[in-house]
C-alpha positions in Angstrom: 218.1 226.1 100.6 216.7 222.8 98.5 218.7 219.6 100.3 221.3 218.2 98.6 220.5 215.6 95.2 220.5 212.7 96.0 219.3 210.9 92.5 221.3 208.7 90.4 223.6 210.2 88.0 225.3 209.3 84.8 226.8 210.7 81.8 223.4 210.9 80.2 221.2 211.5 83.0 221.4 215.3 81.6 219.1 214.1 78.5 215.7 213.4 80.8 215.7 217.3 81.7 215.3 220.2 79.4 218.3 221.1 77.9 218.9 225.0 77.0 221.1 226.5 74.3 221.2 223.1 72.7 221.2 222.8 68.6 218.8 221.0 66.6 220.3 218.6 64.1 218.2 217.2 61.5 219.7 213.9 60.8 219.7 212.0 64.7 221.1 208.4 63.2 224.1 210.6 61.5 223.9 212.7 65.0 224.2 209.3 66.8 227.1 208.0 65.0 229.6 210.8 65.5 228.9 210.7 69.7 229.7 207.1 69.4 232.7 207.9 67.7 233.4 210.8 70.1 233.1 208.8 73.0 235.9 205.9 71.4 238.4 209.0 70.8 241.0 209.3 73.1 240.4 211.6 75.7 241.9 215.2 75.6 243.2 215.6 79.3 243.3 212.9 82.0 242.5 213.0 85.2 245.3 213.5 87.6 246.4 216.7 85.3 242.7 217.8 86.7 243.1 216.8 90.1 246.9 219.0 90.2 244.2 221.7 88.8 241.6 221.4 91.5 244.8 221.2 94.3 246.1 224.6 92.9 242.3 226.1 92.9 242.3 225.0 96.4 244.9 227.2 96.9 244.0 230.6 95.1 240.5 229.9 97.2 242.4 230.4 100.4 244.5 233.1 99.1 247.5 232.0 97.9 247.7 232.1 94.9 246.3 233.8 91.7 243.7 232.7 88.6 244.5 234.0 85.7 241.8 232.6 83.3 241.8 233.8 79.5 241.3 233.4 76.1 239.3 233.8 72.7 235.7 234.6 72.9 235.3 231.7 70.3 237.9 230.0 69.0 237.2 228.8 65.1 238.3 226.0 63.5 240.8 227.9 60.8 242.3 229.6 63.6 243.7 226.7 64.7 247.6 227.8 63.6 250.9 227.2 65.4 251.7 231.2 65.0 247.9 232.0 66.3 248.3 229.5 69.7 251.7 230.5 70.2 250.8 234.3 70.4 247.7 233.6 72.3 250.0 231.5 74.6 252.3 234.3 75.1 250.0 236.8 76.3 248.7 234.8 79.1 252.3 234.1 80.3 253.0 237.9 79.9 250.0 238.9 82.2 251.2 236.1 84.3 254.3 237.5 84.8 253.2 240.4 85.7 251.0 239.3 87.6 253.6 237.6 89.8 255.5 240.1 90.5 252.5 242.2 91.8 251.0 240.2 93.5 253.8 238.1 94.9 251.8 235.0 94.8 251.9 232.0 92.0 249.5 232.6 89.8 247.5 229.2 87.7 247.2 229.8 84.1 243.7 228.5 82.7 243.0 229.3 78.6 239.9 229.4 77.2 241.0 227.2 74.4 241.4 223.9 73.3 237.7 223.4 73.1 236.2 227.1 72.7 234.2 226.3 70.1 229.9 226.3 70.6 228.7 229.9 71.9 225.1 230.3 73.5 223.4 232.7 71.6 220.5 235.4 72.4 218.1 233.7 69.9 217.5 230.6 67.7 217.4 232.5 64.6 218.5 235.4 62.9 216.9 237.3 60.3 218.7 239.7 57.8 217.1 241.1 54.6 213.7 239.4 55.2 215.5 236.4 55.4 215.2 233.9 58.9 217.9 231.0 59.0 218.9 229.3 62.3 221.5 231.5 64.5 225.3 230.7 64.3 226.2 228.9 67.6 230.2 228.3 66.8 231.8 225.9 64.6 231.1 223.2 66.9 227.8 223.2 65.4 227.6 225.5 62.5 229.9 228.0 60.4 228.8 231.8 60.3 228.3 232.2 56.7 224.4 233.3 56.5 223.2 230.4 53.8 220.9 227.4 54.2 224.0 225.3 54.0 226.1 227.1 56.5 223.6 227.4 59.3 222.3 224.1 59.2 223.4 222.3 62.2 226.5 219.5 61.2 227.2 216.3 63.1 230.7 216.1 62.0 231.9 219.3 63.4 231.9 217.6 66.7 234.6 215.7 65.2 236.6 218.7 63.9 236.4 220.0 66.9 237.8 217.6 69.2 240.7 217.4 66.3 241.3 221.0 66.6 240.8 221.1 70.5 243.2 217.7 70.4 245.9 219.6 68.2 245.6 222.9 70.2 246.3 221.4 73.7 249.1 219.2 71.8 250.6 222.0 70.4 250.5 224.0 73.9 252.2 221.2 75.7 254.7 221.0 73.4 256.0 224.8 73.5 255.6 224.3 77.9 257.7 221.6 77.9 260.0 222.5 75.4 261.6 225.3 77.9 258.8 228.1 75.8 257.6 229.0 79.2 261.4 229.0 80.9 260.8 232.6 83.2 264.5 232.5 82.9 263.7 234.4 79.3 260.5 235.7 79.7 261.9 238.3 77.0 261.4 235.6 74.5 257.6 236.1 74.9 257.7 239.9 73.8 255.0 240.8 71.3 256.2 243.6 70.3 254.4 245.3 73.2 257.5 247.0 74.4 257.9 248.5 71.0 254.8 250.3 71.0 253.0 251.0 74.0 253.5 253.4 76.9 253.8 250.5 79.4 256.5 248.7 77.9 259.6 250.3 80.1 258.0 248.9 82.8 257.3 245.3 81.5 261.3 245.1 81.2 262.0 245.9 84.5 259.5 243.3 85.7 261.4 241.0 83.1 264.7 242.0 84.3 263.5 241.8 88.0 262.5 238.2 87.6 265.2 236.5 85.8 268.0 238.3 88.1 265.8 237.3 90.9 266.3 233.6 89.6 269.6 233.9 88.8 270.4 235.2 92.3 269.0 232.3 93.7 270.2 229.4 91.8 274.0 231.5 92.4 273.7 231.4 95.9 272.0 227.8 95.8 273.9 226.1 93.4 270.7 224.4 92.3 267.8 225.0 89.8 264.8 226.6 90.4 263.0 224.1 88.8 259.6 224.9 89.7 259.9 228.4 88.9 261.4 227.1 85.0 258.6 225.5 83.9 254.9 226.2 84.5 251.6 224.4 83.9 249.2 225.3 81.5 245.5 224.3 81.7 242.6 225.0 79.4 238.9 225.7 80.2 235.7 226.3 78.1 232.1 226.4 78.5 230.5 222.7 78.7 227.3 224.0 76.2 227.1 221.2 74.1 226.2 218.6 76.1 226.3 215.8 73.8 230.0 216.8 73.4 230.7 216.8 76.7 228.9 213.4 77.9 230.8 211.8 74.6 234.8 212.5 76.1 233.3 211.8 80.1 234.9 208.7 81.8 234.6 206.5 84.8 238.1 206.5 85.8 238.6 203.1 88.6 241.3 204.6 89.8 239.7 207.6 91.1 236.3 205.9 91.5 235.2 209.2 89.8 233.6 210.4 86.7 235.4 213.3 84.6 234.9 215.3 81.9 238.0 214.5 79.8 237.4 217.0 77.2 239.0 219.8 79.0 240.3 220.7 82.3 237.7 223.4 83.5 234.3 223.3 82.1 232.1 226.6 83.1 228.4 226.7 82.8 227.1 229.7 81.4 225.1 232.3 82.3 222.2 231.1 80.2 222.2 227.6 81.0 222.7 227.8 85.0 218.6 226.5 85.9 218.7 225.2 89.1 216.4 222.0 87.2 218.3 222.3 83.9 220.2 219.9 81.8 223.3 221.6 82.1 223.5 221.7 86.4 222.8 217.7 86.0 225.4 217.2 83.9 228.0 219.2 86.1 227.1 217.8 89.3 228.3 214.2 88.5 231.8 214.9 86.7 234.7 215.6 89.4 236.5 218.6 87.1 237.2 221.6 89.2 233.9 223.9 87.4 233.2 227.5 86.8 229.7 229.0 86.8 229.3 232.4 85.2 227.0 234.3 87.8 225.1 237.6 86.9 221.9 240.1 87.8 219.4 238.1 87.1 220.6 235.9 90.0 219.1 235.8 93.0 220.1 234.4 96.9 218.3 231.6 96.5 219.0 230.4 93.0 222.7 231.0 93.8 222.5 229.1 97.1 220.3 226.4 95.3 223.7 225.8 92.8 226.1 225.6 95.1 224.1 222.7 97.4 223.7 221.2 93.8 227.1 221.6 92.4 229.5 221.1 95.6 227.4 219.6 98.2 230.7 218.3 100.1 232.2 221.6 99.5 235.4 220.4 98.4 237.9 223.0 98.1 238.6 224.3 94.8 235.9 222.2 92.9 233.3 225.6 93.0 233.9 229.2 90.7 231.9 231.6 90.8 232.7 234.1 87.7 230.7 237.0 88.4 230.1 239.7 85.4 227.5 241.9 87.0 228.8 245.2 84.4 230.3 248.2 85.9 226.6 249.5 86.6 225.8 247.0 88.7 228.6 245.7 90.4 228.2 247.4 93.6 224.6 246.9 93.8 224.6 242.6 93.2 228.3 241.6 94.4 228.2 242.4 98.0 224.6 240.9 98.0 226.2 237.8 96.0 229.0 237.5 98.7 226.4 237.2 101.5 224.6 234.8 100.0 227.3 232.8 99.9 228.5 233.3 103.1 225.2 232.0 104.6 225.7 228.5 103.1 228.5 228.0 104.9 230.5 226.8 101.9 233.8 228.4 100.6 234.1 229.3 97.1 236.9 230.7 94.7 235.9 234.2 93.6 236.5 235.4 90.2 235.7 238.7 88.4 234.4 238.8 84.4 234.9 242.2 83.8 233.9 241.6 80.0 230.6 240.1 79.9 228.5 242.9 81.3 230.6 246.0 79.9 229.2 244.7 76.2 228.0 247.6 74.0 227.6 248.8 70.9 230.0 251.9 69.2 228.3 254.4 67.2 229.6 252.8 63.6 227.6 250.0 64.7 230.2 247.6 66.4 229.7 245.3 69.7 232.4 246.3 71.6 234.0 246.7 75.4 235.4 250.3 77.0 238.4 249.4 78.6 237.8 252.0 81.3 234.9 249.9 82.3 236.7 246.9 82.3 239.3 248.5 84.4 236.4 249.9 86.8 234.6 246.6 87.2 237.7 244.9 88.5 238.6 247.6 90.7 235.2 247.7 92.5 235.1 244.0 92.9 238.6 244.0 94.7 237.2 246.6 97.2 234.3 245.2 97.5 235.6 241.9 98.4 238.0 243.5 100.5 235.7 245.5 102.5 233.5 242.2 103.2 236.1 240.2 104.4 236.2 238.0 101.2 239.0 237.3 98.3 239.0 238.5 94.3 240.9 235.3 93.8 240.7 235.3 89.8 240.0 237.2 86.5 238.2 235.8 83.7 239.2 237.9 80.6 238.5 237.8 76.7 241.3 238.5 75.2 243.7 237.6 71.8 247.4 237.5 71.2 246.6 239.6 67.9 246.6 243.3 66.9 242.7 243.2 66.9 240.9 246.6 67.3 237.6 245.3 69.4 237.6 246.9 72.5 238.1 250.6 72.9 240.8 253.0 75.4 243.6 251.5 76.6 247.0 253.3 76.8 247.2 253.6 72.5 243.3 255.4 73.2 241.6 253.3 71.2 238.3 255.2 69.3 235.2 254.0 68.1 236.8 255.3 64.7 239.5 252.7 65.5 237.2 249.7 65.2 236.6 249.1 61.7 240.6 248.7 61.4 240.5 245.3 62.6 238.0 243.8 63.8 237.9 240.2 63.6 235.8 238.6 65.8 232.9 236.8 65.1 231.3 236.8 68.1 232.1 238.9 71.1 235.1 241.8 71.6 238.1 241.1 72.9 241.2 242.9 74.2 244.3 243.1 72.2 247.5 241.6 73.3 248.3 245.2 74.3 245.3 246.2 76.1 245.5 242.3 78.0 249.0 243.4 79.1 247.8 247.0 80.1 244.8 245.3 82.4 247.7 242.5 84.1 249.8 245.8 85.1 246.7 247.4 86.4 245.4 244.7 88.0 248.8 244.3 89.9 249.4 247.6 91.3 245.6 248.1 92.2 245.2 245.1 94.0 247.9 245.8 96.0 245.6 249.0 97.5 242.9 246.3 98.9 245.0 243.3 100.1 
């Protein structure tokens, strides 16, 4: 395994390697001037809400607790409503719930939001009717409209970003600490699940479970269960855009610690994990808690190579791995993965992407996700963890808080047939707020087989 780096790092250290996945903008003074402005900006999350972050990671890595990381694909910048964030919001605190009660351990919520915004993309072009224009990469960069105008890559969508990200996470506090996430009314965050779907009976009893539960307690106590009232909320999204990133990262005295204020959890990608790349400089300086997505095309070495790089202290809860080896390969590349890991001597926090390698397309033409594999993917990684003496400590899902009809099964049996109903995303399938709830119930009573 390569030693540990020793070479000088800063902010913009990143910008002597080659950087992957990384637009090309054809106007570098107007380029310039909005990263200058980026970096004066205020910074979206501070540090010591990070550190509580990287504490409670520490925990689900020694099996105490849950992750329960999810979101949008890609978020956009008209999405950014009250309505839209607070149904997205509601999902993740449903599965949560659920979630608790299975498990019977805390579970930390982490959204892919507030930031979702620039998506790595298979090519650098696209080509439709004879005609090539650049590829969509989000609309941190560029909108998806196929014209010259629309694809061409626009400094000042960094700035509506950061607005939107700013406003998203604002807006997300507000309903936490406003009593929106009070589990002594979890009915308050029904979606109309319990209308529709087979499973909805028994998301009641897990709501009417908990809040007599708490009001038990606080009866025989005479005191609030204030940590159960109120939760905390983080957000995550991949650190692609590296210009972005470096603009919001800080030196913070107090700490005597660089941080990527622009969200809590940055992720690197599957694309952009080189060992020698732009992307593993950047990470290894800034003191977030990170994710790296992990997949086949991963070997011992490599892996063994980014964990020296990215956690050579091996601090607890500052290294996850998200693995998204597909349903076809999970048994094959996990347990290889986990020995790999185990040879370094380092601990890491485990966490399953059950989306990522299910991706397919239906026979009308549409990308889209079978739920059964999802379901299968999961359910093989908690064995295999199980049998190998190691801990599924997290799920990394792509899902909405909207009616959406992306990925197929679940308990309404979605079809291919069903798709063209309501598909919305731009990008990459996600599950529907029912089909999210449907996994969390899943996920609970199966787990319970391999703990």
């Amino acid at each position: 395994m390569r030693s540990t780096d020793t070479t000088p790092w800063h902010p913009a250290s990143w910008q002597s390697l080659k950087a992957a996945q990384q637009p090309v903008y054809d106007d570098a003074a107007a380029l310039s001037r909005v990263v200058a402005a980026l970096a004066r900006l205020p910074p979206i999350v501070v540090s010591w809400e990070i550190e509580n972050l990287r504490e409670r990671l520490a925990a689900v890595q020694r099996g105490e607790s849950f992750l329960l990381q999810g979101g949008d694909c890609a978020e956009t910048l008209e999405e950014c409503e009250s309505d839209r964030i607070a149904k997205q919001l509601k999902v993740l605190l449903q599965m949560s719930l659920v979630l608790l009660s299975g498990l019977k351990k805390p579970v930390v919520r982490v959204g892919r939001m507030a930031g979702q915004y620039a998506k790595p993309r298979s090519a650098d072009s696209e080509t439709r009717d004879g005609k090539t224009l650049p590829a969509y990469r989000g609309d941190l960069v560029n909108r998806p409209e196929f014209t010259p105008e629309a694809r061409r890559a626009d400094p000042q969508l960094l700035l509506r970003g950061y607005e939107r990200a700013a406003l998203t996470l604002n807006f997300v506090r507000a309903l936490v600490d406003g009593g929106f996430a009070d589990l002594h009314h979890p009915e308050y965050w029904d979606l109309g699940f319990v209308r529709h779907a087979e499973l909805g009976s028994a998301y009641e009893r897990i709501v009417h479970s908990i809040a007599d539960a708490l009001d038990f307690f606080e009866s025989m106590t005479g005191q609030a269960v204030h940590e159960a009232t109120r939760i905390d909320f983080f957000a995550s999204h991949e650190g692609l855009h590296l210009l972005y990133e470096q603009a919001q990262t800080r030196f913070i005295p107090r700490q005597n610690r660089w941080y990527d204020l622009s969200t809590h959890m940055p992720w690197i990608g599957a694309r952009t994990g080189q060992i020698d790349g732009a992307h593993v400089e950047f990470f290894r300086g800034i003191s977030n808690p990170i994710g790296v997505k992990i997949g086949a095309a991963m070997d011992d070495q490599w892996l063994q190579e980014l964990i020296a790089r990215l956690n050579p202290q091996n601090q607890p809860g500052r290294l996850t791995l998200i693995h998204r080896f597909g349903v076809k390969d999970t048994e094959r590349m996990l347990p290889r993965a986990i020995e790999a890991v185990r040879r370094t001597g380092h601990t890491v926090l485990w966490c399953c992407d059950p989306m990522h390698g299910n991706t397919e397309t239906s026979t009308g033409g549409f990308k889209t996700r079978r739920f059964e594999n999802i379901l299968k993917e999961l359910e093989l990684s908690f064995r295999i963890h199980a049998e190998l003496g190691s801990y599924l400590g997290g799920v990394h899902i792509e899902l909405t808080g909207e009616d959406v009809t992306e990925c197929t099964g679940g308990a309404r049996g979605l079809t291919d047939a069903d798709l063209k109903r309501a598909y919305r995303s731009q990008v990459d399938p996600r599950l529907n707020y029912e089909q999210a709830l449907e996994l969390a119930m899943l996920i609970a009573e199966r787990s319970k087989r391999h703990a």
